[in-house]
C-alpha positions in Angstrom: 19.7 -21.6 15.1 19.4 -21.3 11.3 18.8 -18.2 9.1 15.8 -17.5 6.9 15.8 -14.4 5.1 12.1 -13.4 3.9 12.7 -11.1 1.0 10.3 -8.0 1.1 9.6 -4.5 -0.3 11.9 -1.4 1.5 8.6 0.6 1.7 5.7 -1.7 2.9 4.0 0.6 4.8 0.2 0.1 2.3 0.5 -3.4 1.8 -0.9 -6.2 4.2 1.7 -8.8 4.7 0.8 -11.7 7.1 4.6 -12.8 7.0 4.9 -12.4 10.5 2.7 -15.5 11.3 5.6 -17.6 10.2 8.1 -16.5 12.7 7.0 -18.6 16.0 6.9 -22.1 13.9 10.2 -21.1 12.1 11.4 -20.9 15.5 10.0 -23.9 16.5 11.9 -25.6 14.5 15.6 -23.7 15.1 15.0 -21.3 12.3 15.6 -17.4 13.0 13.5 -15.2 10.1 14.6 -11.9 9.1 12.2 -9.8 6.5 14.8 -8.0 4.3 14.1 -5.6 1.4 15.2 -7.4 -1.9 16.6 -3.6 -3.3 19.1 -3.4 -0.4 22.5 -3.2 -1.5 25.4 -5.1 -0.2 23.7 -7.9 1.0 25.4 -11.1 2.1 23.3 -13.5 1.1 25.8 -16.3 2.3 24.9 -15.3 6.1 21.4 -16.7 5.7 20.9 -20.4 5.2 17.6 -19.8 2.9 15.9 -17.2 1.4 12.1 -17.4 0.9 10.8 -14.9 -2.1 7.7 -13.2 0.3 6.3 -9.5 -0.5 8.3 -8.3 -2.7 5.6 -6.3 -4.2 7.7 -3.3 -6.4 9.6 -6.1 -8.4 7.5 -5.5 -11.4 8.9 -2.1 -11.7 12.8 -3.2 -11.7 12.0 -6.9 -12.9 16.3 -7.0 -14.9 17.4 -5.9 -11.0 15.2 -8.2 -9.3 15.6 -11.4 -10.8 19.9 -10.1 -10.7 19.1 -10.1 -7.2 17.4 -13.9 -7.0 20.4 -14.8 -9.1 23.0 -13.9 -6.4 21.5 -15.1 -3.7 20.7 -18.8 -5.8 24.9 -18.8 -6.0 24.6 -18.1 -2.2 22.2 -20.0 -0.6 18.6 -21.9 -1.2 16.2 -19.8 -2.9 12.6 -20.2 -2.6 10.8 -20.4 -4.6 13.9 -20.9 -7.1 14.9 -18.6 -9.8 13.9 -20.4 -13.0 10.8 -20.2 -11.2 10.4 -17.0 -10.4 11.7 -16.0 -14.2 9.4 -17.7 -15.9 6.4 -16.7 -13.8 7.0 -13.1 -13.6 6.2 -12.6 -17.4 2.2 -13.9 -17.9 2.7 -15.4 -21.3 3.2 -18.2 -18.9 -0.6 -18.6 -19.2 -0.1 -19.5 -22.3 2.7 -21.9 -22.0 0.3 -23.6 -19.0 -2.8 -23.4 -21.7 -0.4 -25.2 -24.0 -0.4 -28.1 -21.3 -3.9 -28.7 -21.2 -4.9 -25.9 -18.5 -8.3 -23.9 -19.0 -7.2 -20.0 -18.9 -9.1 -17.0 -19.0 -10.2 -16.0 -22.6 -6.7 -14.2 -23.4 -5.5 -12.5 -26.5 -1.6 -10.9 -26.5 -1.5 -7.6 -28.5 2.2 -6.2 -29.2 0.7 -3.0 -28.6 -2.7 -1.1 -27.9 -4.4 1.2 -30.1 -8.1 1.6 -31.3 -7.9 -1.0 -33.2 -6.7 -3.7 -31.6 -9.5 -2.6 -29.0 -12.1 -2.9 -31.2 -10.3 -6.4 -32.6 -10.5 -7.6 -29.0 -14.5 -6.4 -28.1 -15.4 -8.5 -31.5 -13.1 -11.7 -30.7 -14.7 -12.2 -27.4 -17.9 -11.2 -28.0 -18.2 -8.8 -24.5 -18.8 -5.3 -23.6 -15.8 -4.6 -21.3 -12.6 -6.1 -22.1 -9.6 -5.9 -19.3 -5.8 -4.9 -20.3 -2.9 -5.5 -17.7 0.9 -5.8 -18.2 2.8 -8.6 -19.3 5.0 -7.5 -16.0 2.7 -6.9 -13.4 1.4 -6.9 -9.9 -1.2 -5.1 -7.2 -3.2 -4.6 -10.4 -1.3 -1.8 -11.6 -1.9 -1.0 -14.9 -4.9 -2.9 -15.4 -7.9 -0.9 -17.0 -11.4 -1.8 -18.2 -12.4 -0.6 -21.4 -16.0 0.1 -22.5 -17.3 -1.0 -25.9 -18.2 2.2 -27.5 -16.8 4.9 -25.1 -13.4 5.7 -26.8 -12.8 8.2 -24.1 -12.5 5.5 -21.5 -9.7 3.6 -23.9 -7.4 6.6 -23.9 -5.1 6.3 -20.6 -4.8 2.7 -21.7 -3.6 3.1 -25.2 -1.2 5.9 -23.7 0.1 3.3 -21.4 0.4 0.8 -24.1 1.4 2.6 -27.3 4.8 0.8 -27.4 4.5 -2.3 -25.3 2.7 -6.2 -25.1 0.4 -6.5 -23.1 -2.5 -9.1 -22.1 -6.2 -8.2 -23.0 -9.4 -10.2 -21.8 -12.3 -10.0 -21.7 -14.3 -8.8 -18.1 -15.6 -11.5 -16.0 -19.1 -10.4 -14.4 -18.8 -13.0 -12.2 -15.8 -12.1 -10.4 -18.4 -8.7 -9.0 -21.1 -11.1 -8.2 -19.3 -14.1 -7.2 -15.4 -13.6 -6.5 -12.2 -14.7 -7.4 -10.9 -18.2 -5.7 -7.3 -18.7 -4.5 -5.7 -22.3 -3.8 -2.7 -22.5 -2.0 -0.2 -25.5 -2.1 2.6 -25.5 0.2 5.1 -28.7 -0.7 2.7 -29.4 -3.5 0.2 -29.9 -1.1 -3.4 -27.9 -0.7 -3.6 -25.9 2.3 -6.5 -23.9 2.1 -8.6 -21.4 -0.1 -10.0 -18.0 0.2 -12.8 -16.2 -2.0 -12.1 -12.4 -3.0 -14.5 -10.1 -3.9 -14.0 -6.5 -4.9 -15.4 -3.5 -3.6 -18.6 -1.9 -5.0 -18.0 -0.3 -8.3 -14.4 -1.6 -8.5 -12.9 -4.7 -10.4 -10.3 -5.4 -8.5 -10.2 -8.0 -5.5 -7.4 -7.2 -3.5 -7.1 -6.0 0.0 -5.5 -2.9 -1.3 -7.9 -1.6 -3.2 -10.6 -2.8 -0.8 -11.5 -6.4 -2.0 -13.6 -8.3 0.9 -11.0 -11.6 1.8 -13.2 -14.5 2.7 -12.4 -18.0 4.0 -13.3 -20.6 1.7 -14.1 -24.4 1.7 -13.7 -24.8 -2.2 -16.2 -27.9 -3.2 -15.0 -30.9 -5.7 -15.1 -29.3 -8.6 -12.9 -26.4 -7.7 -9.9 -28.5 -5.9 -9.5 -30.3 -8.9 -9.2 -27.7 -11.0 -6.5 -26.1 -8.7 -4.6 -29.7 -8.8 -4.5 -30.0 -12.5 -3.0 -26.1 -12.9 -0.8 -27.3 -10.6 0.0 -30.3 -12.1 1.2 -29.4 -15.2 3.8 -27.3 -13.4 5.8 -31.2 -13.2 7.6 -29.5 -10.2 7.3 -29.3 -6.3 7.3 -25.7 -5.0 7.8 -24.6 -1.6 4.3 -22.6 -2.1 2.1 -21.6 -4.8 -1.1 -19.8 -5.3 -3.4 -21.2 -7.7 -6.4 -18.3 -8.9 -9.4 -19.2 -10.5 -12.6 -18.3 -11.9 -15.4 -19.7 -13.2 -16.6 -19.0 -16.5 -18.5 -20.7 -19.4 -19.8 -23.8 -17.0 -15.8 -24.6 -16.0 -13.2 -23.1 -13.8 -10.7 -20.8 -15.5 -7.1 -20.2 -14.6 -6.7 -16.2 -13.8 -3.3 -16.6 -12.3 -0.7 -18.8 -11.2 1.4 -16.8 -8.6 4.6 -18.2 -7.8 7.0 -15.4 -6.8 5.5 -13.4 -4.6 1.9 -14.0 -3.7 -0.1 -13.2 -0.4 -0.2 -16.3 1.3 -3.2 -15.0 3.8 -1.8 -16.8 6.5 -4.8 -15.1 8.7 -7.0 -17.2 7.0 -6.0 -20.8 8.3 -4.6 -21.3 11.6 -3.1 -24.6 10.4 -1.6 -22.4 7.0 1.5 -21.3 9.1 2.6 -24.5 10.3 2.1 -26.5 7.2 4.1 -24.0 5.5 6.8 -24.2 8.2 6.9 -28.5 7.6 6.8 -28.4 3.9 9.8 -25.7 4.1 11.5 -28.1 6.5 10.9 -30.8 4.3 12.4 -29.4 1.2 15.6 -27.5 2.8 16.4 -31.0 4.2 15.9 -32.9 1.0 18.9 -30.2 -0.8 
């Protein structure tokens, strides 16, 4: 029996994590899986035979001790997915290198920092009447606000948050409220399935966490292709990948490319589990 090490959060108690749906077909295969908080110290990473990045949802906070962590266990053992990877997605000016390569993004400006002016700067760029600011290092939607054109008083904890730091401004999406957010997953480079989220009543954002409704989703022409081309221009093959889109202006819109720790909502597919199981067989026998 091989090892698998599924790298998680020490805390997990608020999160939904469907990880557990991979531990039958790992074992059908002669792989034993052990979910093991990233932050622990003292590891041996040598005692596992791979290590699969899964919810590692707090890694935004300590991203220098994090990606140190993904660095001694790529000396160790495989990593997925691998650390170049996982360094280069876990700052989100990778939209813009991706943008560069002929992928549609969100509408996305990059202040250095936020004040009253830049807000303003962003509400007449785009044209809109609520822009959205998150963090250049971010996940679970933390630090992401909506500002109001005209109601300086809603700008405030934002521009606190931001006095001294990049960040990522856009501008809001209506559509996400009325129609959802779309997520594509590839597994080997290959699509597995798709999901629509939709936020809760009043709220912006879609995930499970902060009460976003997860549906099933049979994404039509249009849509797979756009997922294929984002993923396309990543000229790599990745154990698993999550591809979010939007639509917006008559096209679909890249929102996010998650590639270090994304839900996988295995629940979702009953084929998802054991594709990912064969793709990750395919690629630990190919190293």
């Amino acid at each position: 029996m091989q090892r698998c090490a599924f790298l998680t959060l020490e805390e997990p108690l608020d999160f939904y994590i469907y990880d557990r749906l991979l531990v039958e077909p790992f074992a059908q295969h002669g792989w034993e899986v052990s979910e093991v908080p990233w932050s622990r110290p003292g590891m041996d990473w040598s005692a596992f035979d791979a290590v699969i990045v899964r919810s590692t949802w707090d890694y935004q906070n300590h991203l220098p001790t994090f990606l140190r962590t993904l660095e001694a266990i790529e000396a160790k053992t495989r990593l997925f997915n691998s650390l170049a990877t996982c360094r280069w997605n876990s700052n989100k000016r990778y939209l813009a290198d991706l943008e560069q390569r002929g992928v549609p993004i969100v509408p996305t400006r990059w202040p250095e920092r936020l004040d009253a002016a830049q807000i303003d700067a962003g509400f007449q760029h785009f044209g809109v009447e609520r822009l959205v600011v998150k963090p250049l290092v971010g996940a679970n939607a933390d630090n992401a606000f909506v500002l109001h054109r005209g109601d300086a008083a809603s700008w405030n904890e934002a521009m606190r948050v931001y006095h001294d730091q990049p960040l990522i401004m856009q501008p809001f999406l209506e559509r996400i409220c009325d129609e959802g957010e779309f997520s594509l997953f590839y597994f080997g480079g290959e699509f597995s399935h798709a999901i629509c989220k939709r936020p809760a009543a009043g709220d912006f954002r879609v995930q499970e966490e902060h009460g976003g409704q997860i549906i099933p989703w049979e994404p039509s022409a249009a849509l797979r292709v756009a997922g294929d081309q984002a993923l396309a221009a990543l000229n790599e093959t990745l154990l698993y990948a999550r591809v979010d889109l939007v639509s917006h202006e008559g096209g679909w819109r890249l929102m996010e490319m998650e590639l270090i720790e994304p839900s996988l909502y295995f629940e979702q597919c009953e084929q998802a589990p054991e594709r990912f199981t064969r793709e990750f067989l395919k690629l630990t026998r190919a190293q």
